[in-house]
Structures are given as structure tokens and as C-alpha cells.
N, CA, C and O atoms as a Maestro MAE file, in Angstrom:
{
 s_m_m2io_version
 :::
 2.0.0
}

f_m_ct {
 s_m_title
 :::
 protein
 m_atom[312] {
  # First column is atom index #
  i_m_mmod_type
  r_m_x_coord
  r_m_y_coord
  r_m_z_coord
  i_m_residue_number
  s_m_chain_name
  s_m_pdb_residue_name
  s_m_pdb_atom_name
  i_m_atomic_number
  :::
  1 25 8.351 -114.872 -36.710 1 A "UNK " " N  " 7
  2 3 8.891 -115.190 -38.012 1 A "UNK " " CA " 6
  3 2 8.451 -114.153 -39.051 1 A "UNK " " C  " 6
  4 15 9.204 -113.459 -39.733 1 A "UNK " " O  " 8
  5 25 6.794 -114.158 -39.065 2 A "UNK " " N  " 7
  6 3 6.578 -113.030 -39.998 2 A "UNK " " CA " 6
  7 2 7.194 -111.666 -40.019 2 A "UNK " " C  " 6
  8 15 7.456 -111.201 -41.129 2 A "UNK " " O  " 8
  9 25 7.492 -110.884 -38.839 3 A "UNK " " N  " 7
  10 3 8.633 -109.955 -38.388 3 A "UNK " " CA " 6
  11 2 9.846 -109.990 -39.139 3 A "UNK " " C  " 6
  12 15 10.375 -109.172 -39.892 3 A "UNK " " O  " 8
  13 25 10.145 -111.075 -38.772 4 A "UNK " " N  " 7
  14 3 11.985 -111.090 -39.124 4 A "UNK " " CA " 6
  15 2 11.949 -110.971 -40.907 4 A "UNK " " C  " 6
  16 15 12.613 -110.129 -41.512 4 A "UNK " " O  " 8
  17 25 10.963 -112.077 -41.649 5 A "UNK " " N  " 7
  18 3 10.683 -111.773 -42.648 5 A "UNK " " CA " 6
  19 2 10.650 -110.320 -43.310 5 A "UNK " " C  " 6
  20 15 11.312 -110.000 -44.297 5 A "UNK " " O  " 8
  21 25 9.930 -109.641 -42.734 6 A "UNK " " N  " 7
  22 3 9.630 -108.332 -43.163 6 A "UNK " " CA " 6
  23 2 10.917 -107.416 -42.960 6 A "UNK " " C  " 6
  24 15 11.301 -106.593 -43.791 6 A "UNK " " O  " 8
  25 25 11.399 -107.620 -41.995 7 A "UNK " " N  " 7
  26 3 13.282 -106.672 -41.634 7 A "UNK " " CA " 6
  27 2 13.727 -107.351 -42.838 7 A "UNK " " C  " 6
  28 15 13.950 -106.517 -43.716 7 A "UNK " " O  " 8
  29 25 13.973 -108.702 -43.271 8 A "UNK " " N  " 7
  30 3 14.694 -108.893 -44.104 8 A "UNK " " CA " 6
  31 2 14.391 -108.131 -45.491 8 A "UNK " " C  " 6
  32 15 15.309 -107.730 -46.207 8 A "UNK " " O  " 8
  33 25 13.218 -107.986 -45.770 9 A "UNK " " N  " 7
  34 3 12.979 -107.304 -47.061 9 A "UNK " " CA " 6
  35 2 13.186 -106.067 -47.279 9 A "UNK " " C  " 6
  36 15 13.655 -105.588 -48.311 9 A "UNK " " O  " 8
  37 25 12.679 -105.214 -45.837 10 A "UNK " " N  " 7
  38 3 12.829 -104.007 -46.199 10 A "UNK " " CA " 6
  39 2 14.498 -103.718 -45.960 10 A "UNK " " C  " 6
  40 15 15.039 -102.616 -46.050 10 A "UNK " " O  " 8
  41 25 15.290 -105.269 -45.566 11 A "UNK " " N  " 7
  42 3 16.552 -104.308 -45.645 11 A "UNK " " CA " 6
  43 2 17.244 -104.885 -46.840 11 A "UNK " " C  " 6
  44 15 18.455 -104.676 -46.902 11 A "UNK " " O  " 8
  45 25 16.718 -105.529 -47.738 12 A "UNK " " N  " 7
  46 3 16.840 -105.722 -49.014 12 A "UNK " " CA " 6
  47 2 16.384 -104.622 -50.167 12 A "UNK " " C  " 6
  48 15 17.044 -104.337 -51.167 12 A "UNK " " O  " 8
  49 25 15.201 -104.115 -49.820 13 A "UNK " " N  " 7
  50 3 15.104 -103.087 -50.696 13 A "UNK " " CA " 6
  51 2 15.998 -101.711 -50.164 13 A "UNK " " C  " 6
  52 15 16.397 -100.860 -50.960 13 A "UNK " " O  " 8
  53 25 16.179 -101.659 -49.055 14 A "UNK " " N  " 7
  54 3 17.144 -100.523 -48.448 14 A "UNK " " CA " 6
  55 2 18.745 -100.955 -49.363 14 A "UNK " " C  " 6
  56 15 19.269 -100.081 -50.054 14 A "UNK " " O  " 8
  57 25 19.134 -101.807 -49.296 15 A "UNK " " N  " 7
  58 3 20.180 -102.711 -49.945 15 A "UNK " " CA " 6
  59 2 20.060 -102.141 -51.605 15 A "UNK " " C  " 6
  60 15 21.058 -101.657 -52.140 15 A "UNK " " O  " 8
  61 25 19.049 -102.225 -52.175 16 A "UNK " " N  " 7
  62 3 19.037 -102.000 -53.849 16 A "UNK " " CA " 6
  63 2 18.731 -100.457 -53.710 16 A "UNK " " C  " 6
  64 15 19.517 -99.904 -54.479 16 A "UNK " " O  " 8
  65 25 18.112 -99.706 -53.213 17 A "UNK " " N  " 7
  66 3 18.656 -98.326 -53.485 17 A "UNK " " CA " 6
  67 2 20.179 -97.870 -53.113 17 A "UNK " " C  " 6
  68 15 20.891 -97.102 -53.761 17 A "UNK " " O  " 8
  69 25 20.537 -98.656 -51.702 18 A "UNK " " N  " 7
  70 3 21.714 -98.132 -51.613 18 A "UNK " " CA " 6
  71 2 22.887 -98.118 -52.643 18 A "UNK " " C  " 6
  72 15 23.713 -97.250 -52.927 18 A "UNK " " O  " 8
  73 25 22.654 -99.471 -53.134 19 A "UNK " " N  " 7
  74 3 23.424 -100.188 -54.540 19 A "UNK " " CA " 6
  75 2 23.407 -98.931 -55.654 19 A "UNK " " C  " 6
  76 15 24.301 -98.202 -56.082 19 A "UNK " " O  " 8
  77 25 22.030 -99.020 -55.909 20 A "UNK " " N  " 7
  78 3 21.503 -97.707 -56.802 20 A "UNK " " CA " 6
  79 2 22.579 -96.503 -56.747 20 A "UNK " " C  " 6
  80 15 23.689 -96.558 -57.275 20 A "UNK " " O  " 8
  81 25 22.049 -95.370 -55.997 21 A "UNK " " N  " 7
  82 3 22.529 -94.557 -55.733 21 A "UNK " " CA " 6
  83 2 24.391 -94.535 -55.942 21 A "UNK " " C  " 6
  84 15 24.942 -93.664 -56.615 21 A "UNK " " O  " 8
  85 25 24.958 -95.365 -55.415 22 A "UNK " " N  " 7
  86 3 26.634 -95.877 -54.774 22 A "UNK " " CA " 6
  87 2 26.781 -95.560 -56.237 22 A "UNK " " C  " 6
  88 15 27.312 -94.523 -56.634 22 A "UNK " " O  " 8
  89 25 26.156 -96.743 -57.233 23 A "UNK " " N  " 7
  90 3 26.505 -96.894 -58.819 23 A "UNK " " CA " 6
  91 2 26.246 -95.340 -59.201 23 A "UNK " " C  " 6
  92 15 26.835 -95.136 -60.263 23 A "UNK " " O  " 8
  93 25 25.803 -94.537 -58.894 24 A "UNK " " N  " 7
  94 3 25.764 -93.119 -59.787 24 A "UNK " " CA " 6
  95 2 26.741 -91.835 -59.123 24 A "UNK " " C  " 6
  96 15 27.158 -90.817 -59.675 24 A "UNK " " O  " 8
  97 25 26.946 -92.403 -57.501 25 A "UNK " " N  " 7
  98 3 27.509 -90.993 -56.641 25 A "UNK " " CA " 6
  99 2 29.153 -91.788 -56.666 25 A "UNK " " C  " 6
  100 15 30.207 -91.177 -56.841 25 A "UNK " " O  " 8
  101 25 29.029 -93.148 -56.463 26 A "UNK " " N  " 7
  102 3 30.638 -93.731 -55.728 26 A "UNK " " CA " 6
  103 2 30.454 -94.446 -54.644 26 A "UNK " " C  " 6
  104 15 29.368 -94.711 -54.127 26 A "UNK " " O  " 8
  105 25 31.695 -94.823 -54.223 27 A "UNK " " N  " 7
  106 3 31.463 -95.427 -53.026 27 A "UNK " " CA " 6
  107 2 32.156 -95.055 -52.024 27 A "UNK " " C  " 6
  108 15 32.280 -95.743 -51.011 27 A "UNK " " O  " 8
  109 25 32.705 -93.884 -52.201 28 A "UNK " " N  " 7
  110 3 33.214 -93.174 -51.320 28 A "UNK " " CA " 6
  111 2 32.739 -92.593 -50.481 28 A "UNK " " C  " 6
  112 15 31.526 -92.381 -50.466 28 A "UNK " " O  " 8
  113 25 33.818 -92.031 -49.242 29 A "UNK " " N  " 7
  114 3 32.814 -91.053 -48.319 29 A "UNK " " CA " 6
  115 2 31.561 -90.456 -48.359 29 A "UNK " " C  " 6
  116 15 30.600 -90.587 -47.601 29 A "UNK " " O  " 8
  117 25 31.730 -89.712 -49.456 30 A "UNK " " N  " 7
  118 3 30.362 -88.808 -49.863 30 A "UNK " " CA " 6
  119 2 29.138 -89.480 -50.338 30 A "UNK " " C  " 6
  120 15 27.971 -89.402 -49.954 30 A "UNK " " O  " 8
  121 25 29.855 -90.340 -51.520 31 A "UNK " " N  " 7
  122 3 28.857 -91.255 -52.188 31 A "UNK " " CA " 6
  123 2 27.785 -92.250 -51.126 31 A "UNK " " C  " 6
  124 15 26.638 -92.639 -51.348 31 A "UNK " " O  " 8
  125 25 28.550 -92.435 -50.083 32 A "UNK " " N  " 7
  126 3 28.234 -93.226 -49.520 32 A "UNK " " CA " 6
  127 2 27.348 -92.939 -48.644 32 A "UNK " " C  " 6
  128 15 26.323 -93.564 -48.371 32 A "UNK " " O  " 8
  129 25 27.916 -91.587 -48.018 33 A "UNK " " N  " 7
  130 3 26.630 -90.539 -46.923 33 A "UNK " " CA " 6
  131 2 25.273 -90.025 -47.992 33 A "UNK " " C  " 6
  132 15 24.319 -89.416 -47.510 33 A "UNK " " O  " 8
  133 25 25.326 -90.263 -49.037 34 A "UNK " " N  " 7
  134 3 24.325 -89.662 -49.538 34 A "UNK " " CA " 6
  135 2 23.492 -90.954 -50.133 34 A "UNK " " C  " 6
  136 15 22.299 -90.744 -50.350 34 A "UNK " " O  " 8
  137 25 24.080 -92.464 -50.462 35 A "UNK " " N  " 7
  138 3 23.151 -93.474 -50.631 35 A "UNK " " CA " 6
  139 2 22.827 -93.451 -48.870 35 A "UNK " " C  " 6
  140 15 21.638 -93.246 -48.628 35 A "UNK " " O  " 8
  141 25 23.723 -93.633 -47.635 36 A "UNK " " N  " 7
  142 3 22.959 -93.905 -47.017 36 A "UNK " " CA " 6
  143 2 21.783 -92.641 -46.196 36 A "UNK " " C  " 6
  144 15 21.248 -92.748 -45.093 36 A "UNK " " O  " 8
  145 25 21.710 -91.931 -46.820 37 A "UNK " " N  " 7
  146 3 20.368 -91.067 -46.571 37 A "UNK " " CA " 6
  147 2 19.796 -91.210 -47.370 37 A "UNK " " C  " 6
  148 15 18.726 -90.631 -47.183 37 A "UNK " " O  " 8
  149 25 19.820 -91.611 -48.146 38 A "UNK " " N  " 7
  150 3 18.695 -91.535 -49.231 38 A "UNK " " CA " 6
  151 2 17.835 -93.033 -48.958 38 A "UNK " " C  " 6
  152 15 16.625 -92.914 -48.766 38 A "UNK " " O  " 8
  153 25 18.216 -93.934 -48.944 39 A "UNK " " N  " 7
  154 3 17.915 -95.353 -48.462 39 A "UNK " " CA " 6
  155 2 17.501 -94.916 -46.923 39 A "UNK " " C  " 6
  156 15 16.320 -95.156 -46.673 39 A "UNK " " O  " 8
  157 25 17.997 -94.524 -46.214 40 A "UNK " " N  " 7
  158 3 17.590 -94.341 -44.729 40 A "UNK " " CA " 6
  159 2 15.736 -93.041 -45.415 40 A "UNK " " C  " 6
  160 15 14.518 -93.077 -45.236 40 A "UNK " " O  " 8
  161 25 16.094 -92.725 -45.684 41 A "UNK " " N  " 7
  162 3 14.692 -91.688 -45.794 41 A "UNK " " CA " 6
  163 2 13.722 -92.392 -46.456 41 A "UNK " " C  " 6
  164 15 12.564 -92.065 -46.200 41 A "UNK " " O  " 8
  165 25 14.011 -93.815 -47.724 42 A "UNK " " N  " 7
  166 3 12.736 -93.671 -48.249 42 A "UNK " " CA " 6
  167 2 12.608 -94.662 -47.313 42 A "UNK " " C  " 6
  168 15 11.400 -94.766 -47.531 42 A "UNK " " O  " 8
  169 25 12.816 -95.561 -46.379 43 A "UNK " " N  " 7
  170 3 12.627 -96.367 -45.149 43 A "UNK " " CA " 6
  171 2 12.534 -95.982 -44.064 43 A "UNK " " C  " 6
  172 15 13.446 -95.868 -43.245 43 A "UNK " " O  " 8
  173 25 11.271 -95.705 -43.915 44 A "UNK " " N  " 7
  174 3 10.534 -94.247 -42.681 44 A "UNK " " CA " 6
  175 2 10.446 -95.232 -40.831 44 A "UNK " " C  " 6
  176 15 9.633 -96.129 -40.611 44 A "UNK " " O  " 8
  177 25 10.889 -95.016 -40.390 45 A "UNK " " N  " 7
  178 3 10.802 -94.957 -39.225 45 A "UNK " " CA " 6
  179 2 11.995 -95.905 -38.286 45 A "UNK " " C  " 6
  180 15 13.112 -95.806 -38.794 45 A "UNK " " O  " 8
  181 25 11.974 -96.427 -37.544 46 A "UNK " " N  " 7
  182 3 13.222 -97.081 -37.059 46 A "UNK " " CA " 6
  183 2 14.069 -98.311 -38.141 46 A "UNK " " C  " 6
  184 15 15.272 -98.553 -38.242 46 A "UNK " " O  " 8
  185 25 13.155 -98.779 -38.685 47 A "UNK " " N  " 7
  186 3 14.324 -99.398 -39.813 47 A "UNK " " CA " 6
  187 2 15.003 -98.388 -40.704 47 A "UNK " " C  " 6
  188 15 15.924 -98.732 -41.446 47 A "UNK " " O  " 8
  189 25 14.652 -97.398 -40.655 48 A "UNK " " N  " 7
  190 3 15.213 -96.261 -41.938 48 A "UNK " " CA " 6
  191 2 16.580 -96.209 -40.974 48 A "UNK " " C  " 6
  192 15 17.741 -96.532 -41.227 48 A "UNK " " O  " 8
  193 25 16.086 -95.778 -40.009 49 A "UNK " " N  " 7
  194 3 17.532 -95.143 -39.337 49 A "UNK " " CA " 6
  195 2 18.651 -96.104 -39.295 49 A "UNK " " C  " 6
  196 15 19.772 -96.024 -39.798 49 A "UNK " " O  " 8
  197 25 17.847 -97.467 -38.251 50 A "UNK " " N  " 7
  198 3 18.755 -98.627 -38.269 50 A "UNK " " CA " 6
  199 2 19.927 -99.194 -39.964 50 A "UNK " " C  " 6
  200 15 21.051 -99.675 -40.103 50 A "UNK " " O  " 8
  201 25 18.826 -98.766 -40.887 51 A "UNK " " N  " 7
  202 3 19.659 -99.283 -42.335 51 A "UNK " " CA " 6
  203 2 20.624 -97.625 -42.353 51 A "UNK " " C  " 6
  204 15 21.807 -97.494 -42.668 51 A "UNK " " O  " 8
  205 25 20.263 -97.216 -42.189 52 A "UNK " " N  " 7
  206 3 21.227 -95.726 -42.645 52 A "UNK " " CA " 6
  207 2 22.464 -96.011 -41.217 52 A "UNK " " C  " 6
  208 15 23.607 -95.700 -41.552 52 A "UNK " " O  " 8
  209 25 22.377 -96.382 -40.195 53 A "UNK " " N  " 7
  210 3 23.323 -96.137 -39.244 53 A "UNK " " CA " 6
  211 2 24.182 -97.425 -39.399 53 A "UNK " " C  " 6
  212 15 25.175 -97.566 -38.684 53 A "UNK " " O  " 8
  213 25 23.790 -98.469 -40.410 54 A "UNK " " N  " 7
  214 3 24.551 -99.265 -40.241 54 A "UNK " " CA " 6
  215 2 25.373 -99.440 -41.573 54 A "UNK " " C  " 6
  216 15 26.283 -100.261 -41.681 54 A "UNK " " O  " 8
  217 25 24.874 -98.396 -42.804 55 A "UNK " " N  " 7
  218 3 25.347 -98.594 -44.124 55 A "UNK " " CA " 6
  219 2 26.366 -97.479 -43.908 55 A "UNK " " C  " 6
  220 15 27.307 -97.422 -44.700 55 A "UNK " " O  " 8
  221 25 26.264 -96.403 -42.720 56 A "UNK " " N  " 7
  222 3 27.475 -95.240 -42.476 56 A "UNK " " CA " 6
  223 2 28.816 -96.328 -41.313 56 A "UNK " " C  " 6
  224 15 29.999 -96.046 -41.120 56 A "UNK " " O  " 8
  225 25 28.187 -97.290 -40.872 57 A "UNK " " N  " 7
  226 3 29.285 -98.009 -40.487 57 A "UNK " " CA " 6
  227 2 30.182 -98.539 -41.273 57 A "UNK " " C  " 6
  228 15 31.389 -98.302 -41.304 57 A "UNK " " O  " 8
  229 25 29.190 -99.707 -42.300 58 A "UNK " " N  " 7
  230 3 29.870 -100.276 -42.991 58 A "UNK " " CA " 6
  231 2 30.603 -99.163 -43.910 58 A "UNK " " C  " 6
  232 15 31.637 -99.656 -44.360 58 A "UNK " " O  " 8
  233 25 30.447 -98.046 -44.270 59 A "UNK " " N  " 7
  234 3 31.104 -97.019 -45.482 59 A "UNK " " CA " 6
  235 2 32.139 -96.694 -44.832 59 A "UNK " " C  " 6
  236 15 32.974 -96.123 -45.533 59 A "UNK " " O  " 8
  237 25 32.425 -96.834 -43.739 60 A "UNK " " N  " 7
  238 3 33.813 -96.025 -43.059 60 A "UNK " " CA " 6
  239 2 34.773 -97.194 -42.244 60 A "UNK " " C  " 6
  240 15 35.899 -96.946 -41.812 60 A "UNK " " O  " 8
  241 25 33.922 -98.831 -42.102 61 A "UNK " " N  " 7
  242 3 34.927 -99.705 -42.051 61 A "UNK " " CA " 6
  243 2 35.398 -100.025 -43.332 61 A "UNK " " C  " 6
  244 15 36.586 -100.350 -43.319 61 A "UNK " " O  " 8
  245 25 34.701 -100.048 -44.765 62 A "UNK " " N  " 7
  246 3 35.355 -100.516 -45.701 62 A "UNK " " CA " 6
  247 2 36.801 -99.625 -46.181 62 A "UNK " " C  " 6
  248 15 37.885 -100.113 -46.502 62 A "UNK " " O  " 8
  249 25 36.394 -98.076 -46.104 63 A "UNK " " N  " 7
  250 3 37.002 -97.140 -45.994 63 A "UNK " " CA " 6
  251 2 38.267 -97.883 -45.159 63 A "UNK " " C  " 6
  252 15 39.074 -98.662 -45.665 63 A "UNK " " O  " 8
  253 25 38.253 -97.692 -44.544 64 A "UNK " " N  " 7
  254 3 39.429 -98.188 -43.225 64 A "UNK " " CA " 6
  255 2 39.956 -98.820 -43.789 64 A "UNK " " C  " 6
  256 15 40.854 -98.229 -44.388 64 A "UNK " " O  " 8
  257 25 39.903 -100.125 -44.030 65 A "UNK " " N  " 7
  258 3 39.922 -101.495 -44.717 65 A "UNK " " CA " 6
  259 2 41.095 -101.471 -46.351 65 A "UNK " " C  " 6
  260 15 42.088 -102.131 -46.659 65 A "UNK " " O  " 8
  261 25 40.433 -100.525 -46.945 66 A "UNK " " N  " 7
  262 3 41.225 -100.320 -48.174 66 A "UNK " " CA " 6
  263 2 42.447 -99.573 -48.139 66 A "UNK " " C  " 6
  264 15 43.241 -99.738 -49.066 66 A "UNK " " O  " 8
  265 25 42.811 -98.507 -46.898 67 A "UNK " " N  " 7
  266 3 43.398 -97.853 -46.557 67 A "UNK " " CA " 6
  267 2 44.270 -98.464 -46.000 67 A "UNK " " C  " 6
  268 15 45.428 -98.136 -46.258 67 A "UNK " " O  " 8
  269 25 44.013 -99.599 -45.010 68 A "UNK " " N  " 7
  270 3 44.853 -100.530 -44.601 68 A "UNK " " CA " 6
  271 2 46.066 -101.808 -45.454 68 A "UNK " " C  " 6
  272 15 47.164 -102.230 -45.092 68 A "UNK " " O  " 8
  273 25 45.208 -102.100 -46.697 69 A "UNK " " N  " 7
  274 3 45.202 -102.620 -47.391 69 A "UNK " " CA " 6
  275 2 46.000 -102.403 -48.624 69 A "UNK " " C  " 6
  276 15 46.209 -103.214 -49.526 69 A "UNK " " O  " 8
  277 25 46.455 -101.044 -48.506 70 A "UNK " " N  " 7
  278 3 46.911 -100.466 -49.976 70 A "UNK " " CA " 6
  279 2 48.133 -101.098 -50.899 70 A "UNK " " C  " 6
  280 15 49.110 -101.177 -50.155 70 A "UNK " " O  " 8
  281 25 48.405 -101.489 -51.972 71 A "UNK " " N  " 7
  282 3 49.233 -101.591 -52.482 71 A "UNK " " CA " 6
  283 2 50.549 -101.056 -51.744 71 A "UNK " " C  " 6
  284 15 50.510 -99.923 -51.265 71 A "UNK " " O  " 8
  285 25 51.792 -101.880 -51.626 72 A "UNK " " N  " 7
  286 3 53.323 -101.628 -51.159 72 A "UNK " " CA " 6
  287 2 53.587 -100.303 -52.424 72 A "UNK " " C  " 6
  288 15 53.019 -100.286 -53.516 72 A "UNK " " O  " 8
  289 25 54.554 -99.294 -51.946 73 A "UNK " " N  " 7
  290 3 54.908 -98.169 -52.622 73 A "UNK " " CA " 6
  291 2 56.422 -99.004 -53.191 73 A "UNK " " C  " 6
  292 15 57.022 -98.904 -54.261 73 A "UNK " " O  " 8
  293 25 56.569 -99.440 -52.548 74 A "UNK " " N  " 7
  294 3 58.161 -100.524 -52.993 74 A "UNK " " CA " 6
  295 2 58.096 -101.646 -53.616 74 A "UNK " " C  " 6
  296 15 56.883 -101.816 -53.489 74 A "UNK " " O  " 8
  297 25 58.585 -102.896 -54.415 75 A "UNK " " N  " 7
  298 3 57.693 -104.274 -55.394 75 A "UNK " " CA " 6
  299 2 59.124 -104.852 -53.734 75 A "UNK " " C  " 6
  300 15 60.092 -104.354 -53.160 75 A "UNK " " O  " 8
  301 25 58.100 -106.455 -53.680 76 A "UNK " " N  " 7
  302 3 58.974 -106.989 -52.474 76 A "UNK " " CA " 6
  303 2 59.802 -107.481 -53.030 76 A "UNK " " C  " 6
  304 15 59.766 -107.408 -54.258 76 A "UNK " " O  " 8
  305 25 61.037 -108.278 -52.304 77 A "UNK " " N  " 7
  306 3 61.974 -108.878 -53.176 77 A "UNK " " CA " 6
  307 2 62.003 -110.094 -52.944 77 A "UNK " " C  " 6
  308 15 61.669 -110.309 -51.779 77 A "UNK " " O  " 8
  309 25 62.276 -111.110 -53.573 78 A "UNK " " N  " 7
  310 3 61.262 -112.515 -53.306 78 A "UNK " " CA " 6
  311 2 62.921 -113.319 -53.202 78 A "UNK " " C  " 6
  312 15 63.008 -114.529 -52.993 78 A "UNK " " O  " 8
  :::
 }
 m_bond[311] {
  # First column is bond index #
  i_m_from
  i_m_to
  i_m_order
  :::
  1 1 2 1
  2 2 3 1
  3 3 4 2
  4 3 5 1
  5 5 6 1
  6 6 7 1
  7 7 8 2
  8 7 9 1
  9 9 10 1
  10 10 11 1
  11 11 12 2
  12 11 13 1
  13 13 14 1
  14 14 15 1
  15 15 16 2
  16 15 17 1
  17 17 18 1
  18 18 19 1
  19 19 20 2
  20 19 21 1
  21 21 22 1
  22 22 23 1
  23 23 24 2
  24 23 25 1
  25 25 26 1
  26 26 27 1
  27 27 28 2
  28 27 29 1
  29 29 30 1
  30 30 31 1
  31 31 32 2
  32 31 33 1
  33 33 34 1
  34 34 35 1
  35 35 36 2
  36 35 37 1
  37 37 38 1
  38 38 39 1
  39 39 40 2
  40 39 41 1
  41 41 42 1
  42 42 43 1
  43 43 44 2
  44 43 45 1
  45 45 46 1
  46 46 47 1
  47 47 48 2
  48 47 49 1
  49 49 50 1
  50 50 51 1
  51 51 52 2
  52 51 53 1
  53 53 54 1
  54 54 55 1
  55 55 56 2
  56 55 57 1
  57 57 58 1
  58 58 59 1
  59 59 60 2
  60 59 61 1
  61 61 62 1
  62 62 63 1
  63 63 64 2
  64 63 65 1
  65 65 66 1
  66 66 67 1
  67 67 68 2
  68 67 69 1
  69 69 70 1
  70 70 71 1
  71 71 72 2
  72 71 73 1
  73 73 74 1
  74 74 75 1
  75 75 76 2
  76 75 77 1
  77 77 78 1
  78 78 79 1
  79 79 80 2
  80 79 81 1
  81 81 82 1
  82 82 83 1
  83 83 84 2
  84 83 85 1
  85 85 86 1
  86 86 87 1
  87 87 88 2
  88 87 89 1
  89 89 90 1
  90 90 91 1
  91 91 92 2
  92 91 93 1
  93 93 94 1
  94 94 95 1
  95 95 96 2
  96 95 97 1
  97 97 98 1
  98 98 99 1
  99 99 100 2
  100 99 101 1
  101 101 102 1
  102 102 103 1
  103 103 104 2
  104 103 105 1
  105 105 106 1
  106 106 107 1
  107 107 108 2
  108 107 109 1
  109 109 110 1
  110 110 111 1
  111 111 112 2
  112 111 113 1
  113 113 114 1
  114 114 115 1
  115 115 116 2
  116 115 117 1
  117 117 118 1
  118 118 119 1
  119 119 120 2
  120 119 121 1
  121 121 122 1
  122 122 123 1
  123 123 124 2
  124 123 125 1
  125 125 126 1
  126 126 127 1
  127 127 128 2
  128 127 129 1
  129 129 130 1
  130 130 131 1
  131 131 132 2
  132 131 133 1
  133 133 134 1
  134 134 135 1
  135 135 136 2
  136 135 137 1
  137 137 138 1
  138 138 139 1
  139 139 140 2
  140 139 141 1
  141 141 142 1
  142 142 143 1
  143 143 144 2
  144 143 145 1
  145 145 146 1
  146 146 147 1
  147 147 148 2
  148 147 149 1
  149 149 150 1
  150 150 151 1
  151 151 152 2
  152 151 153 1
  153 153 154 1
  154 154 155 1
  155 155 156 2
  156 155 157 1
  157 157 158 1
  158 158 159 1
  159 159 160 2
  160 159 161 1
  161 161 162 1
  162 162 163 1
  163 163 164 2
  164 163 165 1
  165 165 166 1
  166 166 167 1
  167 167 168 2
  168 167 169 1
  169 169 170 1
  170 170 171 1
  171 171 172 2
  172 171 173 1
  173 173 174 1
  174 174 175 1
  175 175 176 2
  176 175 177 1
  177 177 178 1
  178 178 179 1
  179 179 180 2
  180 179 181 1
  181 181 182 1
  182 182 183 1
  183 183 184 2
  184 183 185 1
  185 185 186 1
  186 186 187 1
  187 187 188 2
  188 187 189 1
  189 189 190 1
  190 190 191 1
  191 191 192 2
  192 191 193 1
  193 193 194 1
  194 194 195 1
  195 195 196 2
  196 195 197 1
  197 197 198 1
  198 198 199 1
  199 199 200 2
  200 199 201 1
  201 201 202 1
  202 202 203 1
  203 203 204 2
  204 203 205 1
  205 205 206 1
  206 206 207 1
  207 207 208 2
  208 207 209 1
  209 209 210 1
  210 210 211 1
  211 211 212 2
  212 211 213 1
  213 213 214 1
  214 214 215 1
  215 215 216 2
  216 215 217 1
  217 217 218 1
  218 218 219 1
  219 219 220 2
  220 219 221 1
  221 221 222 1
  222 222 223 1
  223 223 224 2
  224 223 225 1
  225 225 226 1
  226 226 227 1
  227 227 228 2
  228 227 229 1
  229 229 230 1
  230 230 231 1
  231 231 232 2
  232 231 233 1
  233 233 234 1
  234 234 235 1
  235 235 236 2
  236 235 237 1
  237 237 238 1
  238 238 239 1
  239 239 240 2
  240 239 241 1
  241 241 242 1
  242 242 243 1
  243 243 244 2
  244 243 245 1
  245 245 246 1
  246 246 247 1
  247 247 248 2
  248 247 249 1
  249 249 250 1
  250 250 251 1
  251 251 252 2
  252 251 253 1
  253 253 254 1
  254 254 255 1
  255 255 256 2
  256 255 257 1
  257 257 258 1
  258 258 259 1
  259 259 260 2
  260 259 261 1
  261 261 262 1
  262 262 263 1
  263 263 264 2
  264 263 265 1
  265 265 266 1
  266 266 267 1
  267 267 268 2
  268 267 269 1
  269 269 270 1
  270 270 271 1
  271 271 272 2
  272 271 273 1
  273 273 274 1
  274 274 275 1
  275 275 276 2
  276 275 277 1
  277 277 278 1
  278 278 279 1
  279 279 280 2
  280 279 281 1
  281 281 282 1
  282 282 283 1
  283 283 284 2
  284 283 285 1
  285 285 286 1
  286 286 287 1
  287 287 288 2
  288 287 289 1
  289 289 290 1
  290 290 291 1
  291 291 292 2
  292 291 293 1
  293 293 294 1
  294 294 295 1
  295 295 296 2
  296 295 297 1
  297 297 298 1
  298 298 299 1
  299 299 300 2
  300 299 301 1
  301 301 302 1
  302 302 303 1
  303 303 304 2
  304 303 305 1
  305 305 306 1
  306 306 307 1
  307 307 308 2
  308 307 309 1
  309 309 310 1
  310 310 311 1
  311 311 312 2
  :::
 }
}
């Protein structure tokens, strides 16, 4: 328990820099590779990586997602 506790926090504070950073770079591609290194680095050792490999997932499914998602170029006709 005390374990799981501790993943949860440090991937909460991994969580508020990433936030951080996103709010000043974007949340785009770039923005997004550079909160998640920056959050992956100040979280040194296998949780760093684990939060950085999973915040470059989530940045390129949301990516996907909105792309999928886009507004019709045509209004429908009801």
C-alpha cells in the first residue's frame, strides 16, 4: 500500500509540471514532447521514464482523437 501510495504522488506531481509546462509551450506535438521531458527528467529513475512514456502516449492519442473528431467542412442538413 505504502508503494502504490507513493506512485500515486509522484505521478501527481509529474501531472502538475506536466500541466505547467503544456500551459506555457501548448499542447501540441511539441508542447507536449517537451512537458513530457521535462516532467520525465525531474522524476529520476523508472517512474520518470514510465510518466514520460506514458504522457508521449497520451499526447499522440489525444492528437489522433481531435483529428478524428474535427468539425464537418459542410453544415448537415437536418
Amino acid at each position: 500500500m505504502k508503494n502504490s501510495a507513493i506512485d500515486y504522488a509522484v505521478g501527481l506531481a509529474g501531472g502538475v509540471v506536466y500541466a505547467l509546462s503544456t500551459a506555457f509551450t501548448g499542447s501540441g506535438l511539441l508542447g507536449g514532447l517537451i512537458g513530457a521531458g521535462l516532467a520525465g527528467s525531474i522524476i529520476k529513475g523508472t517512474r520518470g521514464t514510465a510518466i514520460a512514456t506514458i504522457l508521449g502516449f497520451q499526447t499522440i492519442i489525444g492528437a489522433a482523437s481531435q483529428a478524428s473528431t474535427s468539425a464537418p467542412s459542410e453544415p448537415a442538413v437536418m
